[in-house]
C-alpha positions in Angstrom: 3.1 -32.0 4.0 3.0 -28.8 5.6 -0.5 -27.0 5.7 -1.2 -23.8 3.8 -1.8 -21.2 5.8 -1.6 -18.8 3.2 -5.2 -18.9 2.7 -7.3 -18.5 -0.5 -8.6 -15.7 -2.9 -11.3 -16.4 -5.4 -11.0 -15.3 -9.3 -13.1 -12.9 -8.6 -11.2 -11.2 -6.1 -8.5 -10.2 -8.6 -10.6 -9.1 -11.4 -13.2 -7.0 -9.5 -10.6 -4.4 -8.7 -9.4 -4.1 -12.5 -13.3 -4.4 -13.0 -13.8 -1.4 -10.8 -11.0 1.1 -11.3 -11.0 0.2 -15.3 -14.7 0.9 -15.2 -14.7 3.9 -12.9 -12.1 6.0 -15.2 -14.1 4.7 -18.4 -17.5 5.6 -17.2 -15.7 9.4 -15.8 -14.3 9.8 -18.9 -17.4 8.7 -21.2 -19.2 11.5 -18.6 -16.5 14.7 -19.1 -16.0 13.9 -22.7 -14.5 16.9 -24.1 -12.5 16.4 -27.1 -9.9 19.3 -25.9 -8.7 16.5 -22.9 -6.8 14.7 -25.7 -5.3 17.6 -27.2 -3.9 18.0 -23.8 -3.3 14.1 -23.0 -0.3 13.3 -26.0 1.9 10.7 -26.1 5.0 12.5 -27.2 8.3 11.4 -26.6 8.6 14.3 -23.6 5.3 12.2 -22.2 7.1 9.0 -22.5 10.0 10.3 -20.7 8.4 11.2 -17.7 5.9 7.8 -18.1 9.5 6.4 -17.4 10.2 8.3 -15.0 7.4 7.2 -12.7 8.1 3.4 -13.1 11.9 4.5 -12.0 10.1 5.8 -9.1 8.2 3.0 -8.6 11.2 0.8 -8.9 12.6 3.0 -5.8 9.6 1.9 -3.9 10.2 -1.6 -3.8 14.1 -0.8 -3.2 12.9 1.3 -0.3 10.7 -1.9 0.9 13.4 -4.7 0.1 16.1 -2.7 1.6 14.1 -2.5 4.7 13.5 -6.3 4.6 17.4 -6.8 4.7 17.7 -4.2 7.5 15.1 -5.9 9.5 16.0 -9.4 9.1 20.1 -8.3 9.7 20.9 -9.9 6.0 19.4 -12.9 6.7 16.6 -12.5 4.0 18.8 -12.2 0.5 18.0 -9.4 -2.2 15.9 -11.7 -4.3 13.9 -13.5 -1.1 13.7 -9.9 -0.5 12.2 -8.9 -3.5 9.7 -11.9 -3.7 8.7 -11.0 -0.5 7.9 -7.2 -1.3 5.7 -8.4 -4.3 3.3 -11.3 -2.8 3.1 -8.6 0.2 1.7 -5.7 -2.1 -0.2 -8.8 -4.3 -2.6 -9.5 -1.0 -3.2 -5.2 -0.2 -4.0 -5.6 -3.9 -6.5 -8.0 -3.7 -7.6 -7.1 -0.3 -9.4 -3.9 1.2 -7.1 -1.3 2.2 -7.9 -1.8 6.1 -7.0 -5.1 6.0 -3.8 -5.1 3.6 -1.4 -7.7 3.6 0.2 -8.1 6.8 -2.1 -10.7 8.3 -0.3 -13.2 6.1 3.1 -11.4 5.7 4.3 -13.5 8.7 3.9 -16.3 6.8 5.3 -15.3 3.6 8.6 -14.0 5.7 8.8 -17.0 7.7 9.0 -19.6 4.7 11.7 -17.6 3.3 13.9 -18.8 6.6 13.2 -16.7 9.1 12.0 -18.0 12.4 8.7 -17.4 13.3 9.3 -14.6 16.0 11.9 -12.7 14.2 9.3 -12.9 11.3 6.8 -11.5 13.5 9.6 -8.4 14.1 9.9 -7.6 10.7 6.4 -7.1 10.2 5.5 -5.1 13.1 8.7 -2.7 12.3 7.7 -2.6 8.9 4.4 -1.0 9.8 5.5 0.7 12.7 7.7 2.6 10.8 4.9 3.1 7.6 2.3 4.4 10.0 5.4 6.7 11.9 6.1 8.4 8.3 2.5 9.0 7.7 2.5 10.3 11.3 5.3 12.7 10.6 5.0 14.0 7.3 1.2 14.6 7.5 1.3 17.6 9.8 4.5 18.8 8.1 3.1 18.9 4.8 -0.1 20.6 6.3 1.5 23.5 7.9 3.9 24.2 4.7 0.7 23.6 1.6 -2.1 25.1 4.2 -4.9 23.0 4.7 -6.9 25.7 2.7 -4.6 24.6 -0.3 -4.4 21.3 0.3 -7.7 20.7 0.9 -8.7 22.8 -2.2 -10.9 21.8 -5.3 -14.3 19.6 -5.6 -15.2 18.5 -2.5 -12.9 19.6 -0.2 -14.2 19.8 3.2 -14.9 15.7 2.4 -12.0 15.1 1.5 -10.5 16.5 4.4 -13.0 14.9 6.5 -11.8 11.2 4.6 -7.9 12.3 5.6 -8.9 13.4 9.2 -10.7 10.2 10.3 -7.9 7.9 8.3 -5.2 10.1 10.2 -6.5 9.6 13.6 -7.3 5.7 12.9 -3.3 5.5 11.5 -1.9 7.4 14.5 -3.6 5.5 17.3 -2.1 2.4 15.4 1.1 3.7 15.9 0.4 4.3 19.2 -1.0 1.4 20.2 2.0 -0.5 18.8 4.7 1.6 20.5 3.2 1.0 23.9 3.4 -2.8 22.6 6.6 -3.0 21.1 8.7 -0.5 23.5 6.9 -0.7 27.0 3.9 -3.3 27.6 4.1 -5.7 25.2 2.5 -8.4 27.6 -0.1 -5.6 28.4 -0.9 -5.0 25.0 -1.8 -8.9 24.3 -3.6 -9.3 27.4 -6.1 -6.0 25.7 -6.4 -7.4 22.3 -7.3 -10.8 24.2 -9.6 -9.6 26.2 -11.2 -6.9 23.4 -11.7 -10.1 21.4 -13.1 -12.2 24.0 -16.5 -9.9 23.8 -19.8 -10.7 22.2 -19.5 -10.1 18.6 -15.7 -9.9 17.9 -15.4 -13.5 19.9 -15.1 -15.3 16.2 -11.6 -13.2 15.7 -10.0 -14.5 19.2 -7.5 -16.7 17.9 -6.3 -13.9 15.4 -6.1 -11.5 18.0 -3.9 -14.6 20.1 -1.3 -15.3 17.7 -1.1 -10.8 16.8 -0.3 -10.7 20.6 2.5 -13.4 20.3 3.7 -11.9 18.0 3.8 -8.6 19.8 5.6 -10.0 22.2 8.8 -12.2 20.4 8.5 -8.5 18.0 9.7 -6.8 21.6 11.8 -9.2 22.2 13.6 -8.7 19.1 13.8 -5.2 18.4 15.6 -4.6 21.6 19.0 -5.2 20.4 19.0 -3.1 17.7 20.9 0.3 17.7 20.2 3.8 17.3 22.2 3.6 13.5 19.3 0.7 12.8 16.4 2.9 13.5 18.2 5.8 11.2 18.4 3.4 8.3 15.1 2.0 8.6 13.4 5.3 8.8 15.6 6.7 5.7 14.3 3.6 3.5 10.9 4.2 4.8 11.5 7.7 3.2 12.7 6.9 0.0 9.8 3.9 -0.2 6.8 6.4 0.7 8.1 9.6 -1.2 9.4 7.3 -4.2 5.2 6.0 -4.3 3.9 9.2 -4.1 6.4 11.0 -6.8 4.9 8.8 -9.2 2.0 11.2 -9.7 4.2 14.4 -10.3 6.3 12.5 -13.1 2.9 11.2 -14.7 1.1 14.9 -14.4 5.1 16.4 -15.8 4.5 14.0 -19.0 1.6 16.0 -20.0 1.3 19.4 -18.5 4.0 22.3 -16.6 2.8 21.8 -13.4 3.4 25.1 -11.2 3.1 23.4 -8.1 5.0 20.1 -7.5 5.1 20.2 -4.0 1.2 20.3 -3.2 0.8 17.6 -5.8 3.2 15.3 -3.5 1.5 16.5 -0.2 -2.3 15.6 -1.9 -1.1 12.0 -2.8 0.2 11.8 1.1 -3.1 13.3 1.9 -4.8 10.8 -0.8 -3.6 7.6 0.8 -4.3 8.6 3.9 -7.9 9.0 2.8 -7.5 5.5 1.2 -7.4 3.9 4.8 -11.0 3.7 4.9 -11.4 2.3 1.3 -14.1 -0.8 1.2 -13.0 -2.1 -2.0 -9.7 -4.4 -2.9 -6.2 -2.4 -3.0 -8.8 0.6 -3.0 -9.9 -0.1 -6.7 -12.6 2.5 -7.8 -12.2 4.6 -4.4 -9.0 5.5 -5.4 -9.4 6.6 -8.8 -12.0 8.6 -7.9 -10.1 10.4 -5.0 -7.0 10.8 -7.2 -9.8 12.8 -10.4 -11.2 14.8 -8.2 -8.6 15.6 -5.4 -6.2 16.2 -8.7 -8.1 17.9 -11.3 -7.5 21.3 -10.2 -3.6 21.4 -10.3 -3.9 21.0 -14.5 -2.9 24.4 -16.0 -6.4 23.8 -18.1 -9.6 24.9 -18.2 -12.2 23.5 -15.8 -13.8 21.7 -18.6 -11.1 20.0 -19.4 -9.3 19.4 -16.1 -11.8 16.5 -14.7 -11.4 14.2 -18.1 -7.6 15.1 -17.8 -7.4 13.9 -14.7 -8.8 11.0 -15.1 -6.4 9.5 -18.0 -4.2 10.2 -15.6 -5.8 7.9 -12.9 -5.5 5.1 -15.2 -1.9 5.6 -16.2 -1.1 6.3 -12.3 -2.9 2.8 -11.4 -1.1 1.1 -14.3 2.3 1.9 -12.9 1.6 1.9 -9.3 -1.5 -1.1 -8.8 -1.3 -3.4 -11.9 1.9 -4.5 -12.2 1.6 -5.9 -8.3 -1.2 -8.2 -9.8 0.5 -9.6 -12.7 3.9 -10.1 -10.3 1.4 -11.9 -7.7 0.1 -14.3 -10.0 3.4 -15.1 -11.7 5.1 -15.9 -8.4 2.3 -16.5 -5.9 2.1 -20.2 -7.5 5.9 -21.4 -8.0 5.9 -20.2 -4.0 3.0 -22.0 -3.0 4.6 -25.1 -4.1 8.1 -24.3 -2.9 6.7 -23.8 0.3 4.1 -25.8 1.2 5.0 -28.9 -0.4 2.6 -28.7 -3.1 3.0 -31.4 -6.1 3.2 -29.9 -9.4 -0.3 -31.7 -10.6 -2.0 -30.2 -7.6 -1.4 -26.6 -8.3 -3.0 -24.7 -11.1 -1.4 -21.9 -12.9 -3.9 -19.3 -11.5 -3.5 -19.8 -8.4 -3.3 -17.3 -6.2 -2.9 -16.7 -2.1 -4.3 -20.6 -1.6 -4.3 -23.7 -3.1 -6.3 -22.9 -6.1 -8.4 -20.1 -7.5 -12.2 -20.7 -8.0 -14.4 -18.6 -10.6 
């Protein structure tokens, strides 16, 4: 029997970020209570149009993620290995802090669906090369054309662009850290993380940084057949994935209220999960609702009083489309893959499981 390598996440781990976000929007909510936020918040069948409308942009999210899958694996990966893939890989950035997401065991997760081991390693570091490139690129754009004055407006803006500043700079040295690795030195770029890890301190993490430099290196190796039409593809899913995630919020804030603005809502969200980088808590839970009330409030066609309470409904019906449904997909397939791939007997794996062989409360 093969050994999991998955790893393991408690109970816990999945209901504090319900825990936090839930009780984040129901303790902001509790503190702005206006009754004149739901005479603004209705569920009419306009509201449930665009409520829709958001999980149709959610949907092309994941097609912008599965499609990139396919493209990166040359059709090796099918559209439902795919698709399993794309949901146990958002499951772990939900149950994980943002930093850490779910790449460390995405290797694993694309490897058991067939792929060798190096070419597994490829897919992942081109999937967040090209994540961290669109972040790179559309950041500045959408800065220059919103103004950071703009963009940057409302409660606590010189924070919030302090947040977006510091995640910007952390994403972009990323990506250039793993362009020298994948395109020029990818040797060179093992032989740092080896040696970064090898001091006092960081020394536990050695072996981790080992096997991310291996797979630097068979990543380099792979991605150097590909074609210029390959990299055009890749990017133009990227796009649709990113911009699909971020629309979300314009359909949710168009179910309730005429939004003048639709363009410097999309550039705050790009702004917002930029911000979310440096987010302690599991998939960001608390954090984010928080950023999204208060980086959002201002773009309601309300009055102040009423704008904050607004905007927090709509956190929670933005999390419910774009967080939740990656938990409940996680713990529905998370164990039927467990025992697919690691061998496991039926009687040894508990429905709850989740990312390990079984979850403990």
């Amino acid at each position: 029997m093969e050994k999991n390598t998955v790893g393991r996440v408690k109970l816990w781990k999945i209901i504090l970020p319900v825990v936090l976000g839930l009780g984040w929007v129901a303790w902001m909510i509790w503190r702005e209570f206006d009754p004149a936020v739901f005479e603004s918040i209705r569920f009419t069948w306009r509201a449930l149009l665009f409520m829709l409308i958001a999980f149709v942009f959610m949907a092309g999210r994941d097609l912008g993620y599965i499609i990139r899958l396919r493209l990166f694996s040359r059709n090796d990966l099918g559209w439902r290995q795919a698709f399993r893939i794309t949901m146990l890989w958002e499951f772990t950035s939900a149950v994980t802090p943002s930093a850490i997401g779910g790449t460390s065991v995405a290797i694993v997760f694309v490897h058991k669906e067939g792929v060798p081991v190096g070419r597994s390693a490829a897919i992942v570091m081109l999937t967040s090369f090209f994540d961290e490139l669109y972040f790179a690129l559309l950041f500045p754009v959408v800065f220059f054309i919103v103004g950071g004055d703009r963009l940057f407006g409302g409660p606590m803006g010189h924070q919030l662009m302090l947040f977006a500043t510091i995640g910007y700079g952390l994403k972009l040295a990323y990506l250039l850290l793993l362009s020298y690795g994948l395109f020029f030195n990818p040797r060179g770029l093992k032989w740092l993380l080896v040696r970064l890890f090898s001091l006092p301190g960081l020394r536990r993490w050695k072996a981790g940084a080992v096997e991310a430099g291996n797979g630097i290196v068979r990543s380099a190796i792979e991605i150097r057949r590909y074609r210029s039409l390959f990299w055009l593809q890749s990017f133009a899913a990227t796009f649709l994935s990113w911009s699909s995630r971020y629309l979300v919020a314009n359909a949710l804030f168009m179910a309730f209220f005429t939004l003048s603005d639709q363009f410097l809502v999309f550039a705050r969200q790009l702004a917002m999960w930029i911000m979310m980088l440096v987010a302690p808590t599991p998939g960001g839970s608390g954090f984010a609702e928080y950023i999204f009330t208060h980086f959002l409030s201002d773009v309601i066609p309300a009055g102040a009083s009423v704008q904050v309470g607004a905007a927090a409904v709509i956190a929670l019906l933005w999390r419910l489309v774009t967080y939740y449904p990656y938990l409940i997909m996680g713990v529905i397939i998370l164990p039927r893959w467990l025992r697919r791939s690691f061998g496991r007997r039926p009687e040894e794996q508990t429905p709850s499981s989740v990312v390990g062989p079984d979850i403990e409360s």
